[in-house]
ROTIKE-630458 format. One line per field, with one value per residue (C-alpha): residue number from 1; residue in one letter; chain; z, y, x. Coordinates in pm, 1 decimal. Example, Ala and Ser with C-alpha at 12.3 -4.5 7.8 and 13.67 -1.06 7.14 Angstrom:
2
nr	[1|2]
rest	[a|s]
kette	[A|A]
up	[780.0|714.0]
north	[-450.0|-106.0]
east	[1230.0|1367.0]
END
This chain:
356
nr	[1|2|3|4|5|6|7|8|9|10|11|12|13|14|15|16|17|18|19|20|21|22|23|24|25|26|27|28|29|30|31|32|33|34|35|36|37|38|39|40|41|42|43|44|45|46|47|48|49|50|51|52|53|54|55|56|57|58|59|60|61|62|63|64|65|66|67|68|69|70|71|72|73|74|75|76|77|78|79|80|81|82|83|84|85|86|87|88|89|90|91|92|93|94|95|96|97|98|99|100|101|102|103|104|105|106|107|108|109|110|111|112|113|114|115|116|117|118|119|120|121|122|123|124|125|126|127|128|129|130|131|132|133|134|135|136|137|138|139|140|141|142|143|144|145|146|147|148|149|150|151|152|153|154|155|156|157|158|159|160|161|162|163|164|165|166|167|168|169|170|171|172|173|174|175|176|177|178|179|180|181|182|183|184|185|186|187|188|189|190|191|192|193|194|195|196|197|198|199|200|201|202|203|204|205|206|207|208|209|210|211|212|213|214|215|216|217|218|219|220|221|222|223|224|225|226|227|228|229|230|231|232|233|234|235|236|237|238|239|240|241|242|243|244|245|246|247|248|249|250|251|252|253|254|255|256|257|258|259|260|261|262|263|264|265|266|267|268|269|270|271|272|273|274|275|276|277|278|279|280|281|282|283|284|285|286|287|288|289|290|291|292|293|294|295|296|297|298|299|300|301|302|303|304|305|306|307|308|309|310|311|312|313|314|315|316|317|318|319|320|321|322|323|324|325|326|327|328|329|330|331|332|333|334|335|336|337|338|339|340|341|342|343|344|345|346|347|348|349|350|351|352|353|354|355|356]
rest	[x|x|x|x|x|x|x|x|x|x|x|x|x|x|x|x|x|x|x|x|x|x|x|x|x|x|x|x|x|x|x|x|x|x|x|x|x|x|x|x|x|x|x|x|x|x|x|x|x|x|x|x|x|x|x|x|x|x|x|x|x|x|x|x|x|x|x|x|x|x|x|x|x|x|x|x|x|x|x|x|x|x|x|x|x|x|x|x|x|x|x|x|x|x|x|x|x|x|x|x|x|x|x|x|x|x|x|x|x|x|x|x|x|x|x|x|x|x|x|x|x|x|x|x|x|x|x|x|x|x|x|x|x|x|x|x|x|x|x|x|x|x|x|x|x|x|x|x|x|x|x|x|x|x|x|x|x|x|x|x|x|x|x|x|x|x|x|x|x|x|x|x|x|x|x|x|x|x|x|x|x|x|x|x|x|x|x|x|x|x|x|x|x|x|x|x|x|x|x|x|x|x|x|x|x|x|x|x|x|x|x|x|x|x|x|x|x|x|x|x|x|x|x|x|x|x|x|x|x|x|x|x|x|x|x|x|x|x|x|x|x|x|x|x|x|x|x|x|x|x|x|x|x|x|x|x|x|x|x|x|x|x|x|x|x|x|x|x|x|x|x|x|x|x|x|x|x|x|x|x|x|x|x|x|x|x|x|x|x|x|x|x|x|x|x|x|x|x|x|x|x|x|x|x|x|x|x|x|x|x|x|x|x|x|x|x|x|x|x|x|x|x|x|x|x|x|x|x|x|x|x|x|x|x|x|x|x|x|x|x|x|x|x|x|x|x|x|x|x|x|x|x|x|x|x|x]
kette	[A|A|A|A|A|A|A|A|A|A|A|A|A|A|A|A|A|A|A|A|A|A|A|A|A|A|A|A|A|A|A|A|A|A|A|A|A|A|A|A|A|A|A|A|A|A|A|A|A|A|A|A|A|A|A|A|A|A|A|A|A|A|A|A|A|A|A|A|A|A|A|A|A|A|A|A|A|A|A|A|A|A|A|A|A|A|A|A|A|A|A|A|A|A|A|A|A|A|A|A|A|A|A|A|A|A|A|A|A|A|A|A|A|A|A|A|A|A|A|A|A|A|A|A|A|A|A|A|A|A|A|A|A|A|A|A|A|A|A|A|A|A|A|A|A|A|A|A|A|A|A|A|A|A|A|A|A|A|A|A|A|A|A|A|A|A|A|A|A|A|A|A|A|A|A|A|A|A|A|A|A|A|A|A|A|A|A|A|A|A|A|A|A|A|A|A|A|A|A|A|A|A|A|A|A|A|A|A|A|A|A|A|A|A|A|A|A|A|A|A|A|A|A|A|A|A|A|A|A|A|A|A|A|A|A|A|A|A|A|A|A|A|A|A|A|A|A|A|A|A|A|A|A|A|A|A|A|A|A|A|A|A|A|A|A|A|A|A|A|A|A|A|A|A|A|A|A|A|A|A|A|A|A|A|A|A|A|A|A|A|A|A|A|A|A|A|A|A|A|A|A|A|A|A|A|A|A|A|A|A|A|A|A|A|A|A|A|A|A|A|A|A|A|A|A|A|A|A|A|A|A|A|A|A|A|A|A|A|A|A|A|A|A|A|A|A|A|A|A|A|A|A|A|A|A|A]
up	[0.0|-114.6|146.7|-141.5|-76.9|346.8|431.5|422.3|663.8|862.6|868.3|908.0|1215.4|1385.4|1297.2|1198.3|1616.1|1769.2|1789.0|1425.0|1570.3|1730.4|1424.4|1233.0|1504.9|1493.2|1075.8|1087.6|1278.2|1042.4|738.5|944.3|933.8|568.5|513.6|699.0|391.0|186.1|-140.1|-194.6|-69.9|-349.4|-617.1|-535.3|-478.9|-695.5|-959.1|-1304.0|-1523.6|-1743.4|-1518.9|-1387.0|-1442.4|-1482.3|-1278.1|-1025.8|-1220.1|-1103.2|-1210.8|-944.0|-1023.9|-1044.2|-1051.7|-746.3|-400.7|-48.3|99.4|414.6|708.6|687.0|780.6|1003.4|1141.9|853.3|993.0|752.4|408.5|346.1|419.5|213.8|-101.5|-59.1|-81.9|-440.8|-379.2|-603.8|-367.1|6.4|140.9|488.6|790.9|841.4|1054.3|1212.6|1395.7|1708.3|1870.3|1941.1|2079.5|1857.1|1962.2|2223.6|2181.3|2019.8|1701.3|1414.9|1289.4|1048.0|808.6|701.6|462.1|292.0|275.7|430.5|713.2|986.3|1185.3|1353.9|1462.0|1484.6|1322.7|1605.6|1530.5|1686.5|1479.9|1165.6|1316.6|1464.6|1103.3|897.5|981.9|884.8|601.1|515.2|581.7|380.7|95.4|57.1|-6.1|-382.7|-414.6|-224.3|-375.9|-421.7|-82.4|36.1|321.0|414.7|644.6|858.3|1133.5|1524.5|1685.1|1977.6|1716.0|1578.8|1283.6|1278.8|1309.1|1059.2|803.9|1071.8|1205.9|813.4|705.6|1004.1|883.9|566.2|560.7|799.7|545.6|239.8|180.3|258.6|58.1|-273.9|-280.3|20.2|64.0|271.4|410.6|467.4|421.4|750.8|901.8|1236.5|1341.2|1419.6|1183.5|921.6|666.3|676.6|522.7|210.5|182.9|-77.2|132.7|368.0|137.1|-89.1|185.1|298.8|-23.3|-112.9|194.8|204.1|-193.8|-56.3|223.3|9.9|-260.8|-543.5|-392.4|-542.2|-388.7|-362.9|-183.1|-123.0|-77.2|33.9|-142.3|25.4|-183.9|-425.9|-799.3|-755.5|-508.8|-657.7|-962.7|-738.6|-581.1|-913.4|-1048.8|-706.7|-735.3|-1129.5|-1064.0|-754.4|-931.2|-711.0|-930.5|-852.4|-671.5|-431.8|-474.3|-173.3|173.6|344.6|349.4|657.8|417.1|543.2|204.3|101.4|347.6|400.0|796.1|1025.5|1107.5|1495.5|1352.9|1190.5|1545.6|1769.1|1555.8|1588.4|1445.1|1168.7|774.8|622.4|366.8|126.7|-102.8|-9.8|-121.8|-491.5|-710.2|-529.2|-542.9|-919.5|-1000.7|-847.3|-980.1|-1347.2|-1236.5|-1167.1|-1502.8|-1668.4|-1555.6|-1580.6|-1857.8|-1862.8|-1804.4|-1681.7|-1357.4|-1153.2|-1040.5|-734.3|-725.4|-395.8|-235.1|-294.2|-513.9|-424.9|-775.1|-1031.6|-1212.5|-1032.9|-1057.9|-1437.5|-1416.5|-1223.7|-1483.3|-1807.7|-1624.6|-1588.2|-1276.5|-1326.6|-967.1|-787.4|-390.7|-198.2|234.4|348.0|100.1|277.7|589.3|363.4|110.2|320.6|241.4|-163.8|-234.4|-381.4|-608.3|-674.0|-819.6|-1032.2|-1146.1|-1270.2|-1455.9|-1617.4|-1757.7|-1876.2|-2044.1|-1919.5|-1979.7|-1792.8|-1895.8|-1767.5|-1879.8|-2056.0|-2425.2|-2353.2|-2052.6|-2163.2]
north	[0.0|319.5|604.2|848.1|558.6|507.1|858.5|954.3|664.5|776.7|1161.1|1016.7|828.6|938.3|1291.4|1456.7|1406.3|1568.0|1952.8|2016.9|2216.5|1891.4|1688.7|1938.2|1848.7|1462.7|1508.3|1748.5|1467.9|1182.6|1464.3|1536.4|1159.0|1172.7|1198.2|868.7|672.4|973.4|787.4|561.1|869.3|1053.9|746.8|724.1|1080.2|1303.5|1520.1|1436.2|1670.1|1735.1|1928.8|2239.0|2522.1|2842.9|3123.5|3407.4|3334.9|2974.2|2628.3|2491.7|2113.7|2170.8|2455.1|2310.2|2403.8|2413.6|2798.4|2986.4|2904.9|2537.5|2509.3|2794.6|2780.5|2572.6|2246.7|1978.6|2153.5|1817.5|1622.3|1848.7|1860.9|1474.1|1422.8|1642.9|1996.2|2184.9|2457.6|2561.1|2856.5|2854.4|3107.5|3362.6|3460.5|3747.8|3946.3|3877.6|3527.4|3485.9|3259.2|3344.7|3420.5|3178.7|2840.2|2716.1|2898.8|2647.6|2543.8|2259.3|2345.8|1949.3|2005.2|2335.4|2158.1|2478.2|2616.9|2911.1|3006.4|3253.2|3135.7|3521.1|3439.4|3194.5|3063.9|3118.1|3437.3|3520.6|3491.0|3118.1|2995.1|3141.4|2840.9|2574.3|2746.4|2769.8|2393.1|2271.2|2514.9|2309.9|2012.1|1923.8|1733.3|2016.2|2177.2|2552.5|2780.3|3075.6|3251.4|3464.4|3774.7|3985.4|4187.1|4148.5|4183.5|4373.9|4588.5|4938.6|4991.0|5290.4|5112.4|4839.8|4907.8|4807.0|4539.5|4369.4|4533.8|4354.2|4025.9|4076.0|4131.3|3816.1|3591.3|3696.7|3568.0|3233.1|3215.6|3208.2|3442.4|3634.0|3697.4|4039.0|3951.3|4243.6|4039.5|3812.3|3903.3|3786.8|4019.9|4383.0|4603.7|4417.9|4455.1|4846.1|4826.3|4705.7|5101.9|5251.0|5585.9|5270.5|5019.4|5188.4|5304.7|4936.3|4762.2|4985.9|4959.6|4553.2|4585.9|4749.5|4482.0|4163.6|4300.8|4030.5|3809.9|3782.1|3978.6|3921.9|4089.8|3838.9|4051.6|3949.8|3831.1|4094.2|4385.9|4563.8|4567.1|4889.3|4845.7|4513.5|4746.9|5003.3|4726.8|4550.1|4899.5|4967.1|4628.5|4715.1|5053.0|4933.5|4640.5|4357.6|4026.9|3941.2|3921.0|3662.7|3578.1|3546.5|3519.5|3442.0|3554.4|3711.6|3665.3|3386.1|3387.7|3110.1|2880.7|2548.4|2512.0|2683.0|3015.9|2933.8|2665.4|2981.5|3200.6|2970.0|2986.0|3335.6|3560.9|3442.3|3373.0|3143.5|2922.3|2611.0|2564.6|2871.0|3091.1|2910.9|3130.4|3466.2|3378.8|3317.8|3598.0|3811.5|3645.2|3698.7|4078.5|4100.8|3938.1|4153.6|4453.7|4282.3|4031.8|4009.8|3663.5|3776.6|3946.7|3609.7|3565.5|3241.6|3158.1|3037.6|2974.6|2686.4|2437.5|2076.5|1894.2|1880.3|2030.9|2349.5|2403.2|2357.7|2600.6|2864.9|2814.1|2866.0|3219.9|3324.1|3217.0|3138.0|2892.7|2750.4|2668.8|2452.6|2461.4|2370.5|2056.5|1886.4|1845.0|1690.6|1471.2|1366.3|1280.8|1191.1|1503.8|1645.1|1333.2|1337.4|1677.3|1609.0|1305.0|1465.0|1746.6|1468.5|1317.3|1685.2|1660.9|1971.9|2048.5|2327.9|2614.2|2474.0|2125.3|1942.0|1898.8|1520.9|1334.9|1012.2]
east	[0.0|143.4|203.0|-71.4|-320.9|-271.3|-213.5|-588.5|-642.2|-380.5|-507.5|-864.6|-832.1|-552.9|-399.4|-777.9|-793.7|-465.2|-410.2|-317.3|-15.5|94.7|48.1|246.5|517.5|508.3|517.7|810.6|984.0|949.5|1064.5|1373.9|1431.6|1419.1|1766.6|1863.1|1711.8|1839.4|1916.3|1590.1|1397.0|1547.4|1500.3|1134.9|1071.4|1338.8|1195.0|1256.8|1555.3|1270.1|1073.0|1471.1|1332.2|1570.1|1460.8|1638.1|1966.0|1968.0|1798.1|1506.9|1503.2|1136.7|889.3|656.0|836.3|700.1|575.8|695.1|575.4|599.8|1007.4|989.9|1346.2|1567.6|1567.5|1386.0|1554.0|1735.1|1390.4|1228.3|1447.7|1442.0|1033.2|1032.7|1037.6|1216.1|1307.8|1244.4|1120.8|1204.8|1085.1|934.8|1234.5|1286.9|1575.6|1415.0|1388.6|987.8|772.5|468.1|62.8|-56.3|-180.2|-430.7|-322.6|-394.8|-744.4|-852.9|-1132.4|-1114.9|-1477.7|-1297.0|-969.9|-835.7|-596.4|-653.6|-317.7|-241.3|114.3|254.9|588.0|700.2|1070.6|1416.6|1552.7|1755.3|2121.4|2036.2|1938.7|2217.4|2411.3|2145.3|2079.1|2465.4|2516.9|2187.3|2334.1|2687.3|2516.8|2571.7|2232.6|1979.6|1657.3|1688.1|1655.8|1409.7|1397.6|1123.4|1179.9|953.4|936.4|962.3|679.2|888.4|939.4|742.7|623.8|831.8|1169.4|1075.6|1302.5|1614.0|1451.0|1436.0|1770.0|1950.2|1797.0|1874.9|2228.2|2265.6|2061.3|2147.3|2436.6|2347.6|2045.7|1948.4|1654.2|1488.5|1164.1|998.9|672.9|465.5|107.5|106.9|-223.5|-55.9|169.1|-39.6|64.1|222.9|0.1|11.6|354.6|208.0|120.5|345.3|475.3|629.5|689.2|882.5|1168.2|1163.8|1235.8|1501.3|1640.3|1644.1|1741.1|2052.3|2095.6|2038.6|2334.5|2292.2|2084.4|1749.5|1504.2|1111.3|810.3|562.0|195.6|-189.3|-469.9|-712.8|-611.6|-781.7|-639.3|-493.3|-293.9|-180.1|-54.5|141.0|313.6|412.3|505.5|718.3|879.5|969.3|1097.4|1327.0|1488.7|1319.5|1349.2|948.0|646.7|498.5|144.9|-47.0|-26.0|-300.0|-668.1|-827.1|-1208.5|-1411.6|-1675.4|-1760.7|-1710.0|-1825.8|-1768.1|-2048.0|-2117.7|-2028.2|-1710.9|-1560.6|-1676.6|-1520.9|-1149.9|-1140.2|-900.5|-578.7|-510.6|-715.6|-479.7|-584.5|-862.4|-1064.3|-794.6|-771.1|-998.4|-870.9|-484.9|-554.2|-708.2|-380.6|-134.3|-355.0|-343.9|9.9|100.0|-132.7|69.5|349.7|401.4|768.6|880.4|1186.9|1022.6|956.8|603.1|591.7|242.6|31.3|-232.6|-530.8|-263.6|-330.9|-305.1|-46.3|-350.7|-312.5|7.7|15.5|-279.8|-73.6|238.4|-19.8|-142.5|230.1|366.8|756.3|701.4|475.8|427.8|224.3|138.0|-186.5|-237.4|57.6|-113.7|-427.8|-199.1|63.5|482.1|417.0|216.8|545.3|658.3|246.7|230.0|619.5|456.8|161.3|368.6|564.3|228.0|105.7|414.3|574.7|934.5|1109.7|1269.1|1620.3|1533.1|1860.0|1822.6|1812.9|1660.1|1650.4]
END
């Protein structure tokens, strides 16, 4: 019985009834492990050449990697890279060590197929990964890595700009791309530095700080177009190399759970399948404003099937990223999804001229 087909058992009976925080735990563990068996991991799981795709001045062995917020502190990369992901986008981190927004923080909407958290950037700060991230960035056989910044929640609004330049200039030279998240709805007043009078001073000075390290802002799903097109305009006109599209939602339309289900959660970003159509439709926008293929577009939010991905790549997205489907699919989603782009018969754009 293959892990696609007992996994759904397993989530069913057993993980569909701990704390999904917990779960999340007990699942990191076993990915950690991955390495052990590293080379049948890697013969069973490893992405085809067919599918290296060049973007950010490197080649991502395939388009479909895991999101932020999954590897919070840079400690299952190996595991990761092993199961299929073509790169890793590890963190949020932030300058200051933090413990994150009390407990419970993560919801199951199991009939939506979705995800509300509310984690509050919990991880162990930027200096404490830059090693991890260093060592998992030596290996010869390692999927491309991300890491996602944002700010301290010790830390005003006002003195933002520090806060992500001092990150910055620890990370970036260990990484190959960084991410600014300015979208979490988790951290109070985040998402008011998606305004462009403070954007604009904060991307140029992170540009600065990252040097020639890729740079990308990754923004939310809850804006309207306009401000969608002053950010992609802003991003042009600075030099960032692309856009990330989306964090989370803080909408609950559409919903399948309960009025009171949805009341009892509370507050946090709602992730998954309920954030499919909407994540779409930006990521359309942006390339609409912006159809260079050169300006690198990572696509999120609501992608569960090698279907979706290959829909996100056909509206313009250079890359493509996965969370909340993990927890649903379970260790093969990754092989599922390079498997299924294999059968589409997409080729990437850094694909060798012969694969057989």
């Amino acid at each position: 019985m293959t892990a696609m087909r007992w996994y759904p058992i397993l989530f069913k009976t057993v993980l569909s009834r701990m704390d999904p925080e917990v779960a999340h735990h007990w699942a990191f563990r076993v990915i950690q492990a991955a390495p052990i068996a590293g080379g049948l991991v890697r013969r069973l799981c490893g992405p085809d050449p067919a599918l290296r795709v060049r973007a950010l001045g490197t080649t991502f062995p395939s388009p479909f990697g895991i999101a932020a917020g999954f590897d919070k502190n840079a400690t299952a990369i190996d595991g990761l890279g092993l199961l299929g992901f073509g790169h890793v986008e590890v963190g949020t981190l932030t300058r200051h060590a933090q413990d994150g927004n009390p407990k419970p923080r993560m919801f199951r909407l199991v009939g939506d197929r979705g995800l509300v958290n509310r984690m509050g950037f919990n991880n162990g700060g930027a200096a404490a990964a830059v090693p991890r991230v260093e060592r998992a960035r030596m290996r010869r056989r390692r999927p491309i890595i991300g890491v996602n910044i944002g700010k301290s929640r010790v830390t005003e609004v006002e003195d933002a700009v520090a806060d992500y330049v001092w990150s910055a200039q620890r990370l970036a030279p260990v990484a190959d791309y960084l991410a600014i998240n300015v979208s979490s709805p988790n951290t109070p007043g985040l998402r008011g530095l998606q305004e462009l009078d403070l954007l604009e001073p904060l991307l140029s000075a992170v540009r600065d700080a990252a040097g020639s390290t890729p740079l990308l802002v990754k923004i939310a799903p809850d804006m309207e177009d306009e401000q969608i097109d002053g950010i992609v305009a802003l991003a042009r006109r600075l030099g960032l190399d692309g856009i990330i599209a989306t964090n989370t939602t803080v909408s609950r339309d559409g919903l399948q759970a309960s009025a009171a289900e949805i009341d009892r959660i509370g507050a946090g970003g709602l992730s998954g399948e309920p954030l499919r159509d909407r994540s779409l439709e930006v990521l359309r926008r942006i390339r609409a404003v912006e159809p260079d293929p050169g300006f690198c577009v990572i696509a999120v939010g609501g992608v569960e099937s090698a279907f979706d991905v290959l829909e996100r790549l056909r509206a313009g997205a250079t890359l493509v990223q996965g969370y909340t489907a993990f927890l649903y699919t379970g260790p093969m989603w990754a092989r599922s999804i390079n498997r299924g782009l294999q059968r589409a018969g997409f080729r990437g754009s850094g694909a060798p001229a012969d694969t057989r």
